[in-house]
C-alpha positions in Angstrom: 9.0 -11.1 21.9 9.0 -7.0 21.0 6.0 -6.4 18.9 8.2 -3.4 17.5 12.0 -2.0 17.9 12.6 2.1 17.2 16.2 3.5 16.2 15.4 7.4 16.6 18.1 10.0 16.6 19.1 13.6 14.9 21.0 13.6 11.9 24.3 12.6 11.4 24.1 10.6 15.1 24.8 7.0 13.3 21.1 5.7 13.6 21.1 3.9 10.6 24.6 2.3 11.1 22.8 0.9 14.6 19.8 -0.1 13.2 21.5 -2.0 10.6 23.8 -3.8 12.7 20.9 -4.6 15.4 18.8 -5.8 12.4 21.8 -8.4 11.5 22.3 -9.4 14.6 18.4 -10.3 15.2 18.3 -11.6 11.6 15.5 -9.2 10.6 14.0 -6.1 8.7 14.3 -2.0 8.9 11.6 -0.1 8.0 12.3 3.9 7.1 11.3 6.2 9.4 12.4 9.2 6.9 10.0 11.6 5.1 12.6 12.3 2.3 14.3 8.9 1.7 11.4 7.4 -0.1 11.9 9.2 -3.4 13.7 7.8 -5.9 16.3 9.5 -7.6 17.1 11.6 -4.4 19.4 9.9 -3.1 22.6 11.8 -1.7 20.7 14.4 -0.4 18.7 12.1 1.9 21.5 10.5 2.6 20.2 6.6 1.8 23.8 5.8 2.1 22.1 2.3 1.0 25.6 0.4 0.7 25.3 0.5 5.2 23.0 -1.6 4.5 25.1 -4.9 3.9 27.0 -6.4 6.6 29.3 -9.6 5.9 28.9 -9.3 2.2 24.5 -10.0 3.7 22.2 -6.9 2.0 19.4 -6.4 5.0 16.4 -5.7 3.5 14.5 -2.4 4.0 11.4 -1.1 3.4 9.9 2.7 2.5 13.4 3.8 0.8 12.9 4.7 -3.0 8.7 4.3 -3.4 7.8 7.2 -4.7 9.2 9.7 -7.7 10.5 12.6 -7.4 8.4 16.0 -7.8 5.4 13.8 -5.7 4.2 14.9 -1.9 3.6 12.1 0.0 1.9 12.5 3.7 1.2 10.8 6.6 -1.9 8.9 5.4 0.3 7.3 3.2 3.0 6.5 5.2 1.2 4.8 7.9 -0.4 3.0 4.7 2.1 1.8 3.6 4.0 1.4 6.8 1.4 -1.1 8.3 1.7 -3.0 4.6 5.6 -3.5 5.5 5.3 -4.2 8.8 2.8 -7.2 8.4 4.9 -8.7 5.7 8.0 -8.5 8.2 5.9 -10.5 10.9 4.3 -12.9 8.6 7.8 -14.2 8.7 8.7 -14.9 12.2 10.4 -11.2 12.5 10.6 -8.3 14.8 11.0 -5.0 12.5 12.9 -2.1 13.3 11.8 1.1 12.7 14.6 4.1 11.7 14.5 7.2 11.3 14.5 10.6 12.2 10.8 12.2 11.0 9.2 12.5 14.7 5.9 12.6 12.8 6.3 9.6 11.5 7.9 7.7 14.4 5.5 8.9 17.1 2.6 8.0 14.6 3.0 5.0 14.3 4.0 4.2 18.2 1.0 5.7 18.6 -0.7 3.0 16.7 -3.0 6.3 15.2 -4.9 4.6 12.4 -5.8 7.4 9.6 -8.6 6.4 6.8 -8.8 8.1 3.7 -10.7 11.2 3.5 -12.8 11.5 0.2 -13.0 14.4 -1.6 -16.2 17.2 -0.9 -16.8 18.9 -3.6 -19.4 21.1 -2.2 -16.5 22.1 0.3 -14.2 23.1 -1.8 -16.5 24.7 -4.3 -17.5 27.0 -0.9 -13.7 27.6 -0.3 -12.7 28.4 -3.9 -12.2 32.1 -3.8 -11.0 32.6 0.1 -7.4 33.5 0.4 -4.9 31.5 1.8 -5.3 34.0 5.2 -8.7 33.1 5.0 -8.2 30.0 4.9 -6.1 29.5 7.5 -8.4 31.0 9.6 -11.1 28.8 8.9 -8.6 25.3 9.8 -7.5 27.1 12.8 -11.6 26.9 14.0 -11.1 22.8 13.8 -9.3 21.0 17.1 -5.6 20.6 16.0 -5.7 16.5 14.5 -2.4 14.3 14.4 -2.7 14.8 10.8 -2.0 17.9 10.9 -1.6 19.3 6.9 0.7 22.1 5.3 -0.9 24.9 4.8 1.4 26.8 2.1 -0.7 27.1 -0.6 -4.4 27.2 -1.0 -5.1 24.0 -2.4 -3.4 22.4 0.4 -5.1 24.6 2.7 -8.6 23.2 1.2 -7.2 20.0 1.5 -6.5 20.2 5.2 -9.7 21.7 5.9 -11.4 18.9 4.4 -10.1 16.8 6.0 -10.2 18.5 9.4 -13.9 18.6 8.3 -14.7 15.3 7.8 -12.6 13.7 11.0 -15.3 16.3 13.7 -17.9 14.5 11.8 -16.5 10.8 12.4 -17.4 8.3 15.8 -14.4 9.7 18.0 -14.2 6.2 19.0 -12.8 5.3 15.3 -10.3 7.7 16.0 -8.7 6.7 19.2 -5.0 5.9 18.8 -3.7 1.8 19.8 -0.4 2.9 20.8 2.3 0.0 20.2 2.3 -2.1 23.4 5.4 -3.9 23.3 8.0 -2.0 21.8 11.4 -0.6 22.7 12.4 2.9 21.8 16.5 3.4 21.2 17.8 7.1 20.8 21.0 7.7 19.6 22.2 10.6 22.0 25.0 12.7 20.2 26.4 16.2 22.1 25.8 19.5 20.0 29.5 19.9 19.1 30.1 16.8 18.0 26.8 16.8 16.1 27.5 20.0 14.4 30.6 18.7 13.8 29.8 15.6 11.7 27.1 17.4 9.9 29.6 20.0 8.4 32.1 17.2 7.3 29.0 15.1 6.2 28.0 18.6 4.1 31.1 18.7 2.2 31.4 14.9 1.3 27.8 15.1 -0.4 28.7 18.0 -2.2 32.4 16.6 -3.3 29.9 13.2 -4.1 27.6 15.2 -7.1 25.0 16.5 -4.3 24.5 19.9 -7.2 25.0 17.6 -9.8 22.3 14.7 -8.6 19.8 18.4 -8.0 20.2 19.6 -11.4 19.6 16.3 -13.0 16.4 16.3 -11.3 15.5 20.2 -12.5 16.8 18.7 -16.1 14.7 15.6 -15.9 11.5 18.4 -16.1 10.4 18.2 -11.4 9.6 22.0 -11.4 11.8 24.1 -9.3 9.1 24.6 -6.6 8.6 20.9 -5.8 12.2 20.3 -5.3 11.9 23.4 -2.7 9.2 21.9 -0.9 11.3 19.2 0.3 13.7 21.8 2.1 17.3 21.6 2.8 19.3 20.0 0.4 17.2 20.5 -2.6 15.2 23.9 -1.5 19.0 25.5 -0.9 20.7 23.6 -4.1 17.2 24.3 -6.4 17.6 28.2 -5.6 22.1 28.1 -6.6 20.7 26.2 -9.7 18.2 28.5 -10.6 20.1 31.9 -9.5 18.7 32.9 -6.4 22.0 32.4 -4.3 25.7 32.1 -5.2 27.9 28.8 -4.5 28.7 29.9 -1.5 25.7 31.7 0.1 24.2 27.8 -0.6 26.4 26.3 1.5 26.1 28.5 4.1 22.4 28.7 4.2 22.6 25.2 3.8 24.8 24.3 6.5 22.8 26.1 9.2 19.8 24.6 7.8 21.0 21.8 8.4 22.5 22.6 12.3 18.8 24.2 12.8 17.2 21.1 11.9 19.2 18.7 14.1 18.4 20.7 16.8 14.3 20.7 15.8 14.4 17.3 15.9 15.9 16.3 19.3 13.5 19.1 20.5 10.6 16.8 19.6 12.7 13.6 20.9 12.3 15.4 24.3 8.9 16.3 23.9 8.0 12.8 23.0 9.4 11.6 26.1 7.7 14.5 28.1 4.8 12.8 26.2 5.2 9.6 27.7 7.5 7.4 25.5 10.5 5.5 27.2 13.4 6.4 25.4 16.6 4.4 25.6 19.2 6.8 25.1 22.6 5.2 24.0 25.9 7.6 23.5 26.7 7.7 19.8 30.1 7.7 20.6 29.4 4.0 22.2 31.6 0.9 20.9 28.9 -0.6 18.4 29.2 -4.1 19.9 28.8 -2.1 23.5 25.7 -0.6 21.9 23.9 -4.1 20.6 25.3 -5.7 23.9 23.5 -2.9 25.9 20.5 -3.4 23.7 20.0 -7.7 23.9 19.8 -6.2 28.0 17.7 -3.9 27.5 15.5 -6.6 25.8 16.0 -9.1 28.0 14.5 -7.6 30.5 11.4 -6.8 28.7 
């Protein structure tokens, strides 16, 4: 039996469609492999699209979709956290849990089994780094061996923050730090050309924004998340936030938007690659595929496992 089962794939390339499907057929549970999709409230934006999720009038439960509220940055710490906490409770009951998404962070850190404890605060750290500027600061991180946990550094605070913890993983037993990379698991990509990817992400564009994408932004923005959170999270709501608040017109946001978007897709297949050049055996599937042909071609796949 597969200790683990990974749906990967750029955007708009039908990943979650597969993984929900293959998680009927195997009677069993998806886990969210997506930075965004675990606010709530954000939900055509991210695309949850959580009505794939029944098949045969049967809801398939998932896990890490709609955790956390809106305006609140969550990292990697936590979502290994809280991805081990699902992923237990899925094989407590007899289950094999697929994982879908497309954050490669979050993906290759879990199939790298990298296990992350929580770094406590130093106070006599940060009370050292207080009045460096960000530049400074940067510098400083930048002395520290690049860690899997790797922390934004685009503001100051979060630069501290990243040099603490930096700090305090060169002063742990290396040994404690040593990843357990998932033994048994099988890694499905879902392959989709350029143009046809491009393609669907325009149309898929233009059906959120004729679905209330603006309108489901500025009810955040009236709800009181500041303007700069909503940013943070980049496409959607960093290019909707700056229409709503009058640093583009209509039309320059979906334009912006849209390439964004294409720019994206394309960052993310380029770290696909590079975790195969890395070592992982992906099973690449055409998108374009039958979906029977694609579970068919998946219980082989497993079978020979």
């Amino acid at each position: 039996m597969l200790d683990l089962i990974a749906i990967l794939g750029p955007t708009a390339s039908g990943k979650t469609t597969l993984a929900v499907a293959l998680a009927a057929h195997l009677d069993t549970e998806i886990i969210s492999a997506d930075s965004r999709q675990i606010y709530r409230s954000m939900d055509i934006g991210t695309g949850k699209d959580l009505s794939e999720y029944t098949v045969d009038g049967k809801t398939i439960p998932y896990h890490l979709i709609d955790i956390c509220p809106p305006g609140y940055r969550y990292n990697l710490f936590e979502y290994i956290r809280d991805y081990h906490k699902a992923y237990d409770d899925i094989v407590a009951r007899g289950k094999t849990p697929i994982l879908c998404g497309g954050t490669g962070l979050y993906l290759e850190a879990v199939l790298k089994g990298y296990s992350l404890p929580p770094v406590p605060e130093n106070r006599a750290l940060r009370e050292a780094l207080a009045n460096k500027s960000l530049a400074e600061l940067e510098e400083i991180l930048k002395s520290y061996k690049t860690l899997h946990n790797q922390t934004d550094t685009d503001t100051c605070k979060r630069a501290i923050r990243a040099i603490e913890i930096a700090e305090y993983y060169s002063r742990q037993d290396p040994g404690t730090l040593v990843p357990h990379p998932v033994e048994n698991a099988l890694i499905v990509g879902v392959n989709i050309d350029r143009e046809s990817r491009r393609a669907r992400i325009t149309r898929r564009l233009h059906d959120r924004l004729d679905q209330g994408m603006v309108a489901e932004v500025q009810g955040l923005l009236d709800r009181g998340i500041e303007p700069e959170s909503l940013i943070y999270y980049g496409l959607e709501y960093k290019y909707i936030t700056e229409y709503l608040i009058g640093r583009t017109s209509y039309d320059q946001m979906v334009s912006l938007l849209e390439i964004a978007i294409h720019q994206f897709a394309k960052r993310q297949m380029t770290w696909f690659r590079g975790m195969e050049r890395r070592g992982f055996d992906i099973f690449w599937l055409d998108a374009f595929l039958p979906l029977s042909e694609k579970l068919a071609r998946i219980d082989e796949k497993m079978s020979q496992r």
